[in-house]
Structures are given as C-alpha cells and as structure tokens.
C-alpha positions as CSV (number, residue, x, y, z in Angstrom):
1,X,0.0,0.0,0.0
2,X,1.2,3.2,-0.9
3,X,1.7,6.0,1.7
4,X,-1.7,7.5,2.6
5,X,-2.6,11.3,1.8
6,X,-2.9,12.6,5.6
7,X,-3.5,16.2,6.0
8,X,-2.1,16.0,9.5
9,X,0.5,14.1,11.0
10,X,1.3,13.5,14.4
11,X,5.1,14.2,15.6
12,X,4.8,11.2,18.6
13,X,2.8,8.3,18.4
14,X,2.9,5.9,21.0
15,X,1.1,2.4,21.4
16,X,0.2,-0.5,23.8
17,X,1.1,-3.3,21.9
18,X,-1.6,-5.6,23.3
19,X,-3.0,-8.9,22.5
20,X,-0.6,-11.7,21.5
21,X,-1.2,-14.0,24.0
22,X,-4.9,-13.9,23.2
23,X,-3.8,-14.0,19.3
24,X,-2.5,-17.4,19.9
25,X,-5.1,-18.7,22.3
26,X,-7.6,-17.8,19.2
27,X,-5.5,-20.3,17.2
28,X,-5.0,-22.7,19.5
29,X,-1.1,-21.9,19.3
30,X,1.4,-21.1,22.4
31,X,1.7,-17.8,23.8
32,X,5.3,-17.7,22.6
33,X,4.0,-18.1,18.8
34,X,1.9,-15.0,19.6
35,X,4.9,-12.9,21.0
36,X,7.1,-14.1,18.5
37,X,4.4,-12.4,15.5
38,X,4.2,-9.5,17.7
39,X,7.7,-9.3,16.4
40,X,6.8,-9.2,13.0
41,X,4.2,-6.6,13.7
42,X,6.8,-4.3,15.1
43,X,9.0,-4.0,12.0
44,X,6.2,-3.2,9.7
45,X,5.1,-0.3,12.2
46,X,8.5,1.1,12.7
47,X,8.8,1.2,8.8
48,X,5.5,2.5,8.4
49,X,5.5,5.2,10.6
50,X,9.5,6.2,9.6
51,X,7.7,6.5,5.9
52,X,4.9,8.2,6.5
53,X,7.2,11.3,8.7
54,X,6.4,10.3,12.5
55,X,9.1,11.8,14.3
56,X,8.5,9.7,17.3
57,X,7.4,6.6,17.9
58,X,6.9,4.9,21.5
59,X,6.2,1.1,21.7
60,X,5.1,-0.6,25.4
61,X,7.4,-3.4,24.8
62,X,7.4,-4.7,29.0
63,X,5.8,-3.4,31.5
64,X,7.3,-3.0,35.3
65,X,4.2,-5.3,35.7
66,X,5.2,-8.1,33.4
67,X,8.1,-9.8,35.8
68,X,4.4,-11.5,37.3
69,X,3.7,-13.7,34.5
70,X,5.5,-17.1,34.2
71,X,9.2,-17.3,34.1
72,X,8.4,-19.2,30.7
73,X,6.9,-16.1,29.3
74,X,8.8,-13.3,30.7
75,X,12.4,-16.0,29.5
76,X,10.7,-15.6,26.1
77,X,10.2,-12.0,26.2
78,X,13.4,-11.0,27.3
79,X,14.6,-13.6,24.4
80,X,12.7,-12.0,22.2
81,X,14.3,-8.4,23.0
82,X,17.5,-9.7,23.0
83,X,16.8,-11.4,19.5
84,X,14.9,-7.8,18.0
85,X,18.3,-6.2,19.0
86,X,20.9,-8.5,17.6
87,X,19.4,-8.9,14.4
88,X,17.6,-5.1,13.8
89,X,19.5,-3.1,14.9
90,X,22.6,-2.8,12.1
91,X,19.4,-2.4,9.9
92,X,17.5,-0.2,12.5
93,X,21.0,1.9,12.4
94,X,21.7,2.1,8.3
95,X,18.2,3.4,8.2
96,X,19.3,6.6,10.1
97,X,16.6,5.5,13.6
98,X,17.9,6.6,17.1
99,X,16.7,4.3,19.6
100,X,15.6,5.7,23.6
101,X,15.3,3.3,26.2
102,X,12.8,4.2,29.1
103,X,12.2,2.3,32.3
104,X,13.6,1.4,35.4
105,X,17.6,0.3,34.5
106,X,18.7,-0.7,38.2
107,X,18.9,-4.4,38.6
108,X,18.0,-5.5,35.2
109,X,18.5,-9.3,34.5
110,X,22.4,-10.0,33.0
111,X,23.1,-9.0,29.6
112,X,19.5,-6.9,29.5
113,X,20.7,-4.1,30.0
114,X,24.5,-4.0,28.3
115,X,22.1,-4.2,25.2
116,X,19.6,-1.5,25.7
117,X,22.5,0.7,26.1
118,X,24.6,-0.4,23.1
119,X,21.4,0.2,20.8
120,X,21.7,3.7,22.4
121,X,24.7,4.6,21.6
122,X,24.9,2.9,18.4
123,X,22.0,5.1,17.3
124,X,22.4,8.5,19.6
125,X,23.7,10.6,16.3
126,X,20.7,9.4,14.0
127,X,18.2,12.0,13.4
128,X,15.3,10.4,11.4
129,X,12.7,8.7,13.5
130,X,13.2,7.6,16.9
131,X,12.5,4.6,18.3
132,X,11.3,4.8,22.4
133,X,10.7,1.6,23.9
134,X,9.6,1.5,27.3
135,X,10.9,-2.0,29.0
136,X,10.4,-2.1,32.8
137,X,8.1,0.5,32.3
138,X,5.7,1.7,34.5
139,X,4.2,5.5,34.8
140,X,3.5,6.0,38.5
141,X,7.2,4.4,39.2
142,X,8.1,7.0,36.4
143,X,7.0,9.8,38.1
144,X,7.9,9.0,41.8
145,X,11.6,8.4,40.2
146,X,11.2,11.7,38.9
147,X,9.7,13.3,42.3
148,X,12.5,11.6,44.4
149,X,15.2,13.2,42.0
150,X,14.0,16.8,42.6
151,X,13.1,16.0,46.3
152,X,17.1,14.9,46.6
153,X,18.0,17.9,44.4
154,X,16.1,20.4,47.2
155,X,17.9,19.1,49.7
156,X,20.9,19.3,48.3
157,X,20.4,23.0,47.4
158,X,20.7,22.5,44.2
159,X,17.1,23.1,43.7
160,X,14.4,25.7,45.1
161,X,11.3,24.1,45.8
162,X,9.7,27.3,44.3
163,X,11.5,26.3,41.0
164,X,9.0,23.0,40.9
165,X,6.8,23.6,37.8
166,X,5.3,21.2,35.4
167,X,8.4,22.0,33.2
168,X,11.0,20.8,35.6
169,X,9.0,17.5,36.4
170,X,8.7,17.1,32.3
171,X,12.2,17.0,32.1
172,X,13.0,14.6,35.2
173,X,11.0,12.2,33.9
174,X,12.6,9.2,31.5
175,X,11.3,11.0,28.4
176,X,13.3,14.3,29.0
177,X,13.2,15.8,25.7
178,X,11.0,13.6,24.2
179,X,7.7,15.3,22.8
180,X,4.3,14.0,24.5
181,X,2.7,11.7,22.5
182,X,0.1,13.4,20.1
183,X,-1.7,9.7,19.3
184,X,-1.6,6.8,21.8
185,X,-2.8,3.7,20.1
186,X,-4.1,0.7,22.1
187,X,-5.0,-2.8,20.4
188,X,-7.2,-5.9,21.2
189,X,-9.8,-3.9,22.3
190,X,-9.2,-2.7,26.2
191,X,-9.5,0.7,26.5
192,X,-7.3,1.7,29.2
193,X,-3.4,3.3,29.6
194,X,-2.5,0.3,31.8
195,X,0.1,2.4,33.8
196,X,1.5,4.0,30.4
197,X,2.5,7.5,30.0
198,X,0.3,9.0,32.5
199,X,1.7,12.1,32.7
200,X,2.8,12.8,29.0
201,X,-0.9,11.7,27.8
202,X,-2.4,14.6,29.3
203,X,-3.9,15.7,26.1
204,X,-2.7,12.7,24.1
205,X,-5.7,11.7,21.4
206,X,-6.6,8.3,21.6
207,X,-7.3,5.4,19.7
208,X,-8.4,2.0,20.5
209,X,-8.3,-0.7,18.4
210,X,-10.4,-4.3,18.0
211,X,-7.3,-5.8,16.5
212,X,-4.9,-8.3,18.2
213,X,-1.0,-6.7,17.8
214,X,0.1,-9.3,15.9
215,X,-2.0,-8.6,13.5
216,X,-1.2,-5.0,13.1
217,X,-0.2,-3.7,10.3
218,X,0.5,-0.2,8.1
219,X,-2.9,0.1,7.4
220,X,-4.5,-0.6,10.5
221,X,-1.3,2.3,11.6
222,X,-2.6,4.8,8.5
223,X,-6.4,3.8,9.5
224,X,-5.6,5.5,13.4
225,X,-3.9,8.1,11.9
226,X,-6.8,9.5,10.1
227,X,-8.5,8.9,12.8
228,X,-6.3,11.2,14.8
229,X,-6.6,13.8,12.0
230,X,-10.0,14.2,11.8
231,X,-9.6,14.9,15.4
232,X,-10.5,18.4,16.8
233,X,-7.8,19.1,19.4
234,X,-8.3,22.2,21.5
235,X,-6.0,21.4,24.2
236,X,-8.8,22.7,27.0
237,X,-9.1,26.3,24.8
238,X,-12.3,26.3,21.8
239,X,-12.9,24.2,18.7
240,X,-11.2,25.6,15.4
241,X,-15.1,26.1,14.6
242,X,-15.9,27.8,17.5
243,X,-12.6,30.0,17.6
244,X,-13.8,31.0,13.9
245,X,-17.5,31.7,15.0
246,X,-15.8,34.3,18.1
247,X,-13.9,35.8,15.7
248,X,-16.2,36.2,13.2
C-alpha cells in the first residue's frame, strides 16, 4: 500500500502493543507463537511510521508489571528483546533511527541491560525517527523516580522548591526531551493506559483498536492516523469552529 494522503500528521505516536497471548489462544497456538508475531508486527510499524514522517514513535514493549507472569513467558520475552536487538538493529542503524530506552535500568536481569545501552549509543547521532521503547516501564514508578530526584536535588540546594513547575518534572522524567505523545494507540480492544505515559498523555488523542497486535499492520497504523486527524484538538481552549464563529 502506498503511503496515505494525511493532511495532518502526528510528531509522537505511542502504542500499547496488546493482544498476542490472546492472538494465539484464538488459534490454539502457544503464547510464545503469539509474541514471536508481535515481532513481526513491530517492523512493519516502525517502517510505516519512519515513511509516513512520524518523528517519534513509542512502543510498550514490558511493562514493570510483566516480571508477574510465568518465568516461561517473561524467558521468552526477554529472548525476544535480545533477539529484536541483535538482528535489527545494524538495519534499525543504516536506516538513520535513534533508539531511547525508558524504564527502570537498576537491577536488570544479566546481559538486558548492556544491550539496551549499546542500541543507544549505536543510534544516539541518527536523526530520522526515533524509536522509544519503554521496558520495565511503569508510569506511577516514572514519576515517583522523577519526584524523588527533585526532592534529593532540594535538599541538596541545588534546587528551590519554588522552581517545581510542570516543566522541571517534564524534564525529570525518562522521556526528558521527548515530545508527548500526540496519538496513543491501544489494540485488542481494552481501552485503558495500563500504567503508560500517564503524565505525557495529558492531552494525548486516543485510539483504541479491536485488532490483536500481531495482526497490526500499516494500514491498520494509517487507518488511526486519520482517525487522529479528523480529530479536533483544542487542548482545554475552543474548537477551530468555534474559535472561527468568536472571531467572526
């Protein structure tokens, strides 16, 4: 499919990639069958959204929540990771993407973490779309990571407690510097954040999807971005109608 005639597109998008265990169950396959296609799913998207000018593009690859499932499925996932890495990311670097890491780091399992920072620095001078994946990701611990910094930064004197504004929290948080996402995506039908981006989604459009992830695709990606431009933001102010009916 060819790329789609959009009259807006959005800078971030960001998406809970949900839906591959219950992809497989469907089929009568393992859970492991459905990750593994959720693999798939994720090239096409990152492709997809690098074509169509996304600047930004957030995936909720493991939550802080997800060390709770089996050791069998969280084994696979890390697997997976480490497989997505290896093999992607020459290609993920010739194709000029910068990848971001967000998350908790501390006491990440062995060589977890060595990779997640080599795919940053391999990437950290690329300047076409960038990649965000949030592993051992979860918002609230986000934000109370970011609250303890400026709390230790107060008492340290290096910071007034008169100088905490929305700003200064934006940039203590793991996406310092990162835009908030204009479009979050969800699939598999739930219609929740789940923990994601709670504080960047303050005026986030969203778009929930019937679809299993694994079977995502660019048009399913190009269908929510119309969707998010026929949207009307007005970011709490009036309606591009209304603003025209005041003036007028």
């Amino acid at each position: 499919m060819a790329n789609p005639e959009l009259a807006i597109i959005p800078q971030h998008v960001a998406i809970i990639m949900d839906g591959n265990g219950r992809w497989a169950n469907k089929r009568g396959l393992p859970r492991t069958v459905g990750h593994s296609k959720g693999v798939e799913a994720v090239r096409e998207t990152v492709r997809a959204a690098g074509a169509v000018g996304v600047k930004y593009l957030t995936l909720f690859a493991f939550s802080s929540e997800n060390w709770g499932r089996p050791e069998a499925e969280v084994n696979d996932l890390l697997g997976l990771l480490r497989r997505f890495i290896r093999r992607d990311l020459a290609e993920l670097h010739r194709e000029n993407i910068r990848i971001r890491v967000i998350g908790e780091r501390e006491n990440l399992r062995g060589d977890i973490l060595p990779l997640l920072v080599e795919a940053e620095e391999t990437t950290r001078f690329n300047t076409a779309l960038t990649l965000v994946i949030a592993f051992n990701y979860g918002a609230r611990d986000e934000i109370a990571r970011a609250v303890a910094k400026l709390a230790r930064d107060v008492e340290a004197g290096r910071l007034k407690a008169s100088d905490i504004d929305a700003d200064r929290i934006s940039q203590s948080l793991d996406t310092a510097g990162i835009p908030d996402p204009d479009l979050i995506i969800r699939t598999s039908g739930e219609e929740r954040l789940s923990n994601f981006l709670l504080w960047q989604a303050a005026y986030s459009e969203l778009v929930f999807l019937p679809d299993y992830w694994p079977d995502f695709d660019r048009n399913l990606f190009y269908d929510a971005l119309r969707v998010f431009a026929s949207r009307d933001r007005r970011f709490g102010g009036l309606s591009n109608k209304a603003a025209a009916a005041v003036v007028g």
